[in-house]
C-alpha positions as a Markdown table, in Angstrom:
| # | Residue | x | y | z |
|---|---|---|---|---|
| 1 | Unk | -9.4 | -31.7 | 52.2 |
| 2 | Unk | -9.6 | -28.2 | 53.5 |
| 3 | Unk | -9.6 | -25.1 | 52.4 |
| 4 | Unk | -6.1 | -24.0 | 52.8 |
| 5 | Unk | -4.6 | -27.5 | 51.2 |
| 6 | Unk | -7.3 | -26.9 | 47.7 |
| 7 | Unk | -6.4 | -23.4 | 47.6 |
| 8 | Unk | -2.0 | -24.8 | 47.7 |
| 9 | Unk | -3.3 | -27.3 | 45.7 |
| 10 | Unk | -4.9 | -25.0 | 42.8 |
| 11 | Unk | -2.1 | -22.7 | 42.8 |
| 12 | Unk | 0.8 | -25.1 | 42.3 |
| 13 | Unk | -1.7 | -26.5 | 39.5 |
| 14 | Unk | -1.9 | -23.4 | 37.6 |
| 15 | Unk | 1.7 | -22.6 | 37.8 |
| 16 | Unk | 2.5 | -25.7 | 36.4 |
| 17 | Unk | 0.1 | -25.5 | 33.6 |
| 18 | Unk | 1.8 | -21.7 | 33.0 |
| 19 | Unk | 5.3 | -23.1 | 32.8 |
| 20 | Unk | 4.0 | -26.1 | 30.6 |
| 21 | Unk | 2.9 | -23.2 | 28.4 |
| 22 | Unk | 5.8 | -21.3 | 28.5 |
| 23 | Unk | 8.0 | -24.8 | 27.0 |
| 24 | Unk | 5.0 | -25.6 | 24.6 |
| 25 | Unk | 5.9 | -21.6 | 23.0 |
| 26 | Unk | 9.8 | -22.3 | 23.2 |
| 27 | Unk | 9.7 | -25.7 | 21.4 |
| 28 | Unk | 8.4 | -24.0 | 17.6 |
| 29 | Unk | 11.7 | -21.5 | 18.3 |
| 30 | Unk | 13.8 | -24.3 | 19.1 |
| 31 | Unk | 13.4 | -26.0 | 16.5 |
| 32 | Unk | 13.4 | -23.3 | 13.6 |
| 33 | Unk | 16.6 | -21.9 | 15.4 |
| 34 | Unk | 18.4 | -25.7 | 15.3 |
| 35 | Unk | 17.0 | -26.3 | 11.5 |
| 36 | Unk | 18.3 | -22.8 | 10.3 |
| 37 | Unk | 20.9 | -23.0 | 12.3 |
| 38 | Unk | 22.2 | -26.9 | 10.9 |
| 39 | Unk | 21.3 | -26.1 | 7.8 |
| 40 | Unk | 23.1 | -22.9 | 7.4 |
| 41 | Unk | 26.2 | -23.3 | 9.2 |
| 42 | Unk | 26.7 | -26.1 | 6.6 |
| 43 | Unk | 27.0 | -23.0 | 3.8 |
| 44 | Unk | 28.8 | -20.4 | 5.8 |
| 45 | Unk | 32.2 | -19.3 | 4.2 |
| 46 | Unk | 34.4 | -16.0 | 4.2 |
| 47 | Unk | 32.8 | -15.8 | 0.4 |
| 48 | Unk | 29.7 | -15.9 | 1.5 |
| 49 | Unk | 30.0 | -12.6 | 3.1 |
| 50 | Unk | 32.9 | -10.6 | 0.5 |
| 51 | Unk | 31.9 | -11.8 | -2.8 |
| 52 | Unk | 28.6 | -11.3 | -4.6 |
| 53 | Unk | 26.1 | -13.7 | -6.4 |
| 54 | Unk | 27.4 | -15.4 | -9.6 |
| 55 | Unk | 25.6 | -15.9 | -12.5 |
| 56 | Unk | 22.8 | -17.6 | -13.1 |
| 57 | Unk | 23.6 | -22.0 | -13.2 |
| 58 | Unk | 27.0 | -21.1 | -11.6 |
| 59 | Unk | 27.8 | -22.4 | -8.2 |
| 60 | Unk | 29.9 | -20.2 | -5.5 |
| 61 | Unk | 29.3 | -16.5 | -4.1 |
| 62 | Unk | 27.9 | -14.6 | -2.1 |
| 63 | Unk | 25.8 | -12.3 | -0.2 |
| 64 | Unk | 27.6 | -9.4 | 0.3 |
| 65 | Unk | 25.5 | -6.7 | -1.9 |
| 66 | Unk | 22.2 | -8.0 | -0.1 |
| 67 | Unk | 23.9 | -7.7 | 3.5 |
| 68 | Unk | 25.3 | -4.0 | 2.5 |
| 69 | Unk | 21.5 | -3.4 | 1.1 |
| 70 | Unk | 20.2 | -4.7 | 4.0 |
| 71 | Unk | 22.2 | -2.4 | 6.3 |
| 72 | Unk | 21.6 | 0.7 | 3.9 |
| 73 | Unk | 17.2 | 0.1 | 3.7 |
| 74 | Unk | 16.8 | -0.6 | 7.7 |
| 75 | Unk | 19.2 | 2.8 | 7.9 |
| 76 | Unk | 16.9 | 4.9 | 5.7 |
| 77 | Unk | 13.8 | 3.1 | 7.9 |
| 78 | Unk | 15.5 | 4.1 | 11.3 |
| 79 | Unk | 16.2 | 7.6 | 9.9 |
| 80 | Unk | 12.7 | 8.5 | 9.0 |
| 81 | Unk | 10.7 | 6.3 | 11.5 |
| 82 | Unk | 12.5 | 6.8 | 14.5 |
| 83 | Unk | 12.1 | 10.7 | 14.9 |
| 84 | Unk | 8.3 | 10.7 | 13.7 |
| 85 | Unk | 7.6 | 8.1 | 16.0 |
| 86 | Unk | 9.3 | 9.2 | 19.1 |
| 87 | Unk | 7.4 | 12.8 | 18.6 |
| 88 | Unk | 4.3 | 11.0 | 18.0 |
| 89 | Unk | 4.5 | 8.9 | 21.2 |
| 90 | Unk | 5.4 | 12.3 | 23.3 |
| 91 | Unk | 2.3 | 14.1 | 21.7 |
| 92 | Unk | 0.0 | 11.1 | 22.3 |
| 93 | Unk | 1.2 | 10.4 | 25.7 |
| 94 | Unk | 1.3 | 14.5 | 27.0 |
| 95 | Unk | -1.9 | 15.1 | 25.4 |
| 96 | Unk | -3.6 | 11.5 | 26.5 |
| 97 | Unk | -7.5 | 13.0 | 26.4 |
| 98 | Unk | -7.7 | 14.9 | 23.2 |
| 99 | Unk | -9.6 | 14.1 | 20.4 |
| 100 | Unk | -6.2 | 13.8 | 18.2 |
| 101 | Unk | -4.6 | 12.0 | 20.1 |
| 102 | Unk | -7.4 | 9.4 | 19.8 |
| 103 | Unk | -7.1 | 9.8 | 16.3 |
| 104 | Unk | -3.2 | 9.2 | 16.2 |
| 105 | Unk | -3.5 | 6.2 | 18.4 |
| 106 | Unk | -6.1 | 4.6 | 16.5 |
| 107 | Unk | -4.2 | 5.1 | 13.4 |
| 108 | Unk | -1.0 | 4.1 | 14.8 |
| 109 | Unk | -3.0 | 0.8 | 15.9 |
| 110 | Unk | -4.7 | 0.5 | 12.4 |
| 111 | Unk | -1.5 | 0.7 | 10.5 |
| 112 | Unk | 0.1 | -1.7 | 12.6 |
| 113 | Unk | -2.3 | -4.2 | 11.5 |
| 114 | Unk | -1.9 | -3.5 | 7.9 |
| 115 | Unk | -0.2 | -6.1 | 6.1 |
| 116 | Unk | 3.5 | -5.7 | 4.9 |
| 117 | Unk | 2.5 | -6.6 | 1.2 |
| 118 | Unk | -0.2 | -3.6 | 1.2 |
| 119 | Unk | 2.0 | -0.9 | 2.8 |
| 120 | Unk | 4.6 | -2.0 | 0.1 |
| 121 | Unk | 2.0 | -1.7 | -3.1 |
| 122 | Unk | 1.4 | 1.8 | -1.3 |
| 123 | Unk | 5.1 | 2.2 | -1.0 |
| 124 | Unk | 5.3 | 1.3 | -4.8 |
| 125 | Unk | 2.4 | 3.6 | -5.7 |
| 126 | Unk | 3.9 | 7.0 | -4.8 |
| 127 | Unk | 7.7 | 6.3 | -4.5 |
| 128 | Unk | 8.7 | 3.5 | -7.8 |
| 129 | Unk | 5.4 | 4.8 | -9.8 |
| 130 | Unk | 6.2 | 8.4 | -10.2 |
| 131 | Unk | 9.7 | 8.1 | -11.1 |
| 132 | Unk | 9.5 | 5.0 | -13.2 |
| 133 | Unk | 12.4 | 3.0 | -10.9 |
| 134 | Unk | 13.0 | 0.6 | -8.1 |
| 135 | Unk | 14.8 | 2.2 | -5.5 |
| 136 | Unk | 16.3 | 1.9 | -2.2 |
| 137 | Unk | 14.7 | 5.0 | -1.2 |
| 138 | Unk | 11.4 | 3.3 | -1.9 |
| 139 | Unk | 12.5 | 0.3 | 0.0 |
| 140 | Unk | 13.5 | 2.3 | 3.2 |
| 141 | Unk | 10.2 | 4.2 | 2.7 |
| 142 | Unk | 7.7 | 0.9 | 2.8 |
| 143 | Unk | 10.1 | -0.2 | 6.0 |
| 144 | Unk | 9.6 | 3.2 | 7.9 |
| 145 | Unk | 6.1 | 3.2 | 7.4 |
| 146 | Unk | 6.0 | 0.2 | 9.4 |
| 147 | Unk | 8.6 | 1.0 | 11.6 |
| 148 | Unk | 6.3 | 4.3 | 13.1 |
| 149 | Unk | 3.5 | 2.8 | 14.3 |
| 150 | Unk | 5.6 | 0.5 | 16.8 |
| 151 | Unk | 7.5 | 3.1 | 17.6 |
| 152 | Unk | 4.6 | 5.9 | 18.6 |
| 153 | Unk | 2.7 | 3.1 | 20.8 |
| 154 | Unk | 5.6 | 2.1 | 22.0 |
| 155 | Unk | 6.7 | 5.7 | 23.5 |
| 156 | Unk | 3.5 | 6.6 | 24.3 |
| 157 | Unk | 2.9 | 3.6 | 26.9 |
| 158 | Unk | 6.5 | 4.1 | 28.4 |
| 159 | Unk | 6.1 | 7.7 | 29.0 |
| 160 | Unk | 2.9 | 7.2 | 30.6 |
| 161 | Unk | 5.1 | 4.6 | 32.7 |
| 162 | Unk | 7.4 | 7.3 | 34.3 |
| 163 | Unk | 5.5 | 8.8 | 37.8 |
| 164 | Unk | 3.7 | 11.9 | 37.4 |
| 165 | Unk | 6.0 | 13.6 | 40.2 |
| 166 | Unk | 9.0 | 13.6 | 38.0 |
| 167 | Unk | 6.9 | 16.2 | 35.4 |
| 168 | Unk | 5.3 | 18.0 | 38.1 |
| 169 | Unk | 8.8 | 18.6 | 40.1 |
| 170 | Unk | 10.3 | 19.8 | 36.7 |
| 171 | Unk | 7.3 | 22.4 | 36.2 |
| 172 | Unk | 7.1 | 23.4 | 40.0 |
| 173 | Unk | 11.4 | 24.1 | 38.8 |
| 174 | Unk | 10.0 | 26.6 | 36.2 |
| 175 | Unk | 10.3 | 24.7 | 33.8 |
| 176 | Unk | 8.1 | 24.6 | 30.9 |
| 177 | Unk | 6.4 | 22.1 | 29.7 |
| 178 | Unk | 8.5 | 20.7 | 26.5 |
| 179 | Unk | 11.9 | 21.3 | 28.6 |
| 180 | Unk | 10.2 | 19.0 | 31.3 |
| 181 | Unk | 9.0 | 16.5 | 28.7 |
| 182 | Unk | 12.7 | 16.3 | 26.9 |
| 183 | Unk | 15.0 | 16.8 | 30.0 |
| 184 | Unk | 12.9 | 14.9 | 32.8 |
| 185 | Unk | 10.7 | 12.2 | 31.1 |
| 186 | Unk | 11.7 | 11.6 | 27.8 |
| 187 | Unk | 15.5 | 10.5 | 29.8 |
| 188 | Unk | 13.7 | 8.3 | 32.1 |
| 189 | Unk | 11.8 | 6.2 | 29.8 |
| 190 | Unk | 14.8 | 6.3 | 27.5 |
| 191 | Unk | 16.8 | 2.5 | 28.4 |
| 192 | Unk | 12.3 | 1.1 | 27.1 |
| 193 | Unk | 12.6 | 3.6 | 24.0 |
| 194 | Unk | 15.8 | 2.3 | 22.9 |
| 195 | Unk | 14.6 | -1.1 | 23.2 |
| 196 | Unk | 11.7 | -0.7 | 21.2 |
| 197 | Unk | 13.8 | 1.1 | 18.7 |
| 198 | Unk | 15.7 | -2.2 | 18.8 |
| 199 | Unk | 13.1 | -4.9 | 18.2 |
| 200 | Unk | 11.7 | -2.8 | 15.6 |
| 201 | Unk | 14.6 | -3.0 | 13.8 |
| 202 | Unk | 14.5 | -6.7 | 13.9 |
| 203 | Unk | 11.2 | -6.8 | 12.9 |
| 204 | Unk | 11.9 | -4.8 | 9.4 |
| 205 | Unk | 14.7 | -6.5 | 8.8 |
| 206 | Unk | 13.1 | -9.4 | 8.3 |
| 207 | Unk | 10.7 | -7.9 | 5.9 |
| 208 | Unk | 10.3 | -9.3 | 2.2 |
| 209 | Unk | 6.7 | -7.9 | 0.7 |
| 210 | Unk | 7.6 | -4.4 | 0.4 |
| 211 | Unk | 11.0 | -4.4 | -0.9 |
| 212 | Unk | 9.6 | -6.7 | -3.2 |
| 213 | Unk | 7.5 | -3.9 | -5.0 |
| 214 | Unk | 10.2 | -1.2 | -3.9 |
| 215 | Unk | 13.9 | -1.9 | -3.8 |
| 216 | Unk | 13.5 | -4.9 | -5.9 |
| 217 | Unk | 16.7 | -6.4 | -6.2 |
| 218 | Unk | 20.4 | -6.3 | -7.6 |
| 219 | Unk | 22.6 | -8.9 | -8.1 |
| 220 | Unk | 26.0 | -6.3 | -8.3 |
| 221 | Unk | 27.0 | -4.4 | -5.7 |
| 222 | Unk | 25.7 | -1.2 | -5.4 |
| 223 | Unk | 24.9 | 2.0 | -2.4 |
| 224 | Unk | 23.1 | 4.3 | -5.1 |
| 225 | Unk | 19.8 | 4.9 | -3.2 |
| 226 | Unk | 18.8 | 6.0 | -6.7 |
| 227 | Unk | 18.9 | 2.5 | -8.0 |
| 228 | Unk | 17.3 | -1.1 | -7.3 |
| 229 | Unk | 19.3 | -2.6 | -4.3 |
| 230 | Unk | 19.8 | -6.4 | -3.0 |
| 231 | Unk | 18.5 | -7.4 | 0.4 |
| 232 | Unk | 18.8 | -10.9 | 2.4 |
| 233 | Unk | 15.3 | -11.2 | 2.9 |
| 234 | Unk | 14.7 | -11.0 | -1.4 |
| 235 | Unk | 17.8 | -12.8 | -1.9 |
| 236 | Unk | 16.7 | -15.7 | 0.3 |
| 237 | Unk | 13.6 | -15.7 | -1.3 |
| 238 | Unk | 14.9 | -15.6 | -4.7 |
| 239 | Unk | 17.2 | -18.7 | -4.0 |
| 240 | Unk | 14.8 | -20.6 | -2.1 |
| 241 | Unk | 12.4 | -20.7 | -5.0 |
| 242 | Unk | 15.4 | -21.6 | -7.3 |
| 243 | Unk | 15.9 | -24.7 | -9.3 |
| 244 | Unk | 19.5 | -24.9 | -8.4 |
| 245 | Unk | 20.7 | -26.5 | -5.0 |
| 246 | Unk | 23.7 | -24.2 | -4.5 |
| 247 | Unk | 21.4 | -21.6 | -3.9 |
| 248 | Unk | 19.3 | -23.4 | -1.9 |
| 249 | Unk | 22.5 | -23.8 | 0.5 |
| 250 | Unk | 23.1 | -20.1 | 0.5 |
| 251 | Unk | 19.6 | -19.0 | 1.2 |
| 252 | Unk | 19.7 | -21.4 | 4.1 |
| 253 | Unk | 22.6 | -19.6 | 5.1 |
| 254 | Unk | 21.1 | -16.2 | 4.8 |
| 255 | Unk | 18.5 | -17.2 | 7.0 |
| 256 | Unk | 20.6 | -17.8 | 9.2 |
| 257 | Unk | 22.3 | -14.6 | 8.7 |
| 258 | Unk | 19.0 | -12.6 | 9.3 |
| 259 | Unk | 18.0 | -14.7 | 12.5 |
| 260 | Unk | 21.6 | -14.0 | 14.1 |
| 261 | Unk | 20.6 | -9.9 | 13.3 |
| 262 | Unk | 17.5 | -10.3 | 15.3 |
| 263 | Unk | 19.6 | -11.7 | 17.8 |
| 264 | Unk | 21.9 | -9.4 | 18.2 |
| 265 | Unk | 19.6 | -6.3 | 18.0 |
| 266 | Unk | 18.0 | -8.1 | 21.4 |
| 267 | Unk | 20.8 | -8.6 | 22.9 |
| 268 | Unk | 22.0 | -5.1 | 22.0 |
| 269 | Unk | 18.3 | -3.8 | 22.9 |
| 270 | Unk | 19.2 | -5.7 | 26.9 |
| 271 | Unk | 23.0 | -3.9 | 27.1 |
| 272 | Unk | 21.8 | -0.7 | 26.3 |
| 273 | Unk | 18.8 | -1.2 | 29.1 |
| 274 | Unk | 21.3 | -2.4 | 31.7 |
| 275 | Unk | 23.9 | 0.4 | 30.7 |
| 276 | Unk | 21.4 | 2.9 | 30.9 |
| 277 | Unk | 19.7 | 1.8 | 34.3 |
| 278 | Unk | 22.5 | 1.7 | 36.0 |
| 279 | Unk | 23.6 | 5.0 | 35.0 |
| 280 | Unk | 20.5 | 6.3 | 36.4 |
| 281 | Unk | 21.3 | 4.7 | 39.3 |
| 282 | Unk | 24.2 | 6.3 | 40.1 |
């Protein structure tokens, strides 16, 4: 065998032991998106989604204050996350060799490790504690905090992604320096930004821990961010650990519920990319 035929002969070996990989990591999704999938289709209904939880032994219901509380939290998240780490991501990727910017991104990396269960005792420390009540406030708190990190390292890398020439054309324009970050580079990383805005989303709307020691829960209907508010992710977890098999039905669909969110905040995530590609394109 010569040289040319081993070296074929390797490559077409490790290509097939990547795409052997690549189905190994599919198969655990397959199969939790066909079990959640059988499972909670079976308890799907137009109550499930309009009517709220009965009481306590009765069958029926719904889901609707946890899907409205689930909606309001990962709002509050988005709304305090989002700016804080899109400015954070700028200033870490503009100012790449200072000493605080190494301080941010280790942070940002640090607090990214941190447990969900610990940033929502934190979260229940300075935001349930001091005012003596669950809240949904709290509960979008605990989800922001985890939201930022993702979001700064996430901006930071993109940016650093767009070709130095675009920044230097804009400042050889007169520009100054913010003007070219926001007008020139900030736009052009923008269809990666919005995607990482996306899949964070997803990712904290799956959450449980914090809102747990934060928003608690509610089994009425309720948008008072001054009061304890449902979410799927408690509500699933308050079923599933429930003697009572109706609710075991619901939280399966629930899950099912939450997985088809995650879903469509990717596929929302690829349409905005595409839209926004092409319209640099033109």
């Amino acid at each position: 065998m010569n040289r040319t035929t081993w070296r074929k002969l390797l490559s077409s070996l490790f290509v097939t032991f990547c795409a052997l990989s690549v189905l190994i990591a599919l198969v655990p999704l397959a199969l939790i998106l066909f079990y959640v999938i059988s499972r909670g289709v079976q308890a799907l209904n137009v109550d499930f989604f309009t009517h709220v939880p009965r009481p306590v032994g009765e069958s029926g219901g719904g889901m609707a204050n946890a899907i409205v509380g689930t909606v309001i939290l990962v709002g509050l998240g988005s709304i305090m996350a989002v700016p804080i780490g899109i400015l954070s991501g700028v200033y870490m990727s503009e100012y790449a060799g200072s000493r605080f910017a190494a301080v941010i991104r280790f942070a940002a990396d640090t607090l990214n490790g941190v447990p969900s269960i610990v940033i929502g005792v934190f979260a229940y420390g300075i935001a349930v504690l001091p005012f003596k009540q669950f809240s949904a406030v709290a509960g979008g708190l605990a989800l922001g905090i985890m939201m930022i990190p993702v979001m700064a390292r996430t901006t930071e890398e993109l940016l650093l992604l767009v070709p130095g020439t675009m920044r230097e054309g804009a400042l050889a324009l007169g520009a100054t320096r913010a003007r070219a970050v926001f007008t020139v580079v900030l736009p052009a990383a923008l269809p990666g930004i919005i995607t990482g805005v996306m899949l964070a989303l997803a990712r904290i709307a799956g959450e449980t821990a914090p809102l747990l020691f934060t928003s608690f829960n509610n089994r009425y209907f309720t948008t008072k961010l001054n009061q304890p508010i449902s979410s799927l992710t408690v509500q699933v977890f308050t079923y599933a650990i429930s003697p009572y098999a109706d609710w075991h039905r619901q939280a399966w669909a629930g899950a099912l519920v939450l997985v088809t969110i995650v879903l469509v905040c990717s596929l929302l995530a690829r349409l905005a990319t595409r839209r926004l590609e092409a319209m640099h394109v033109r």
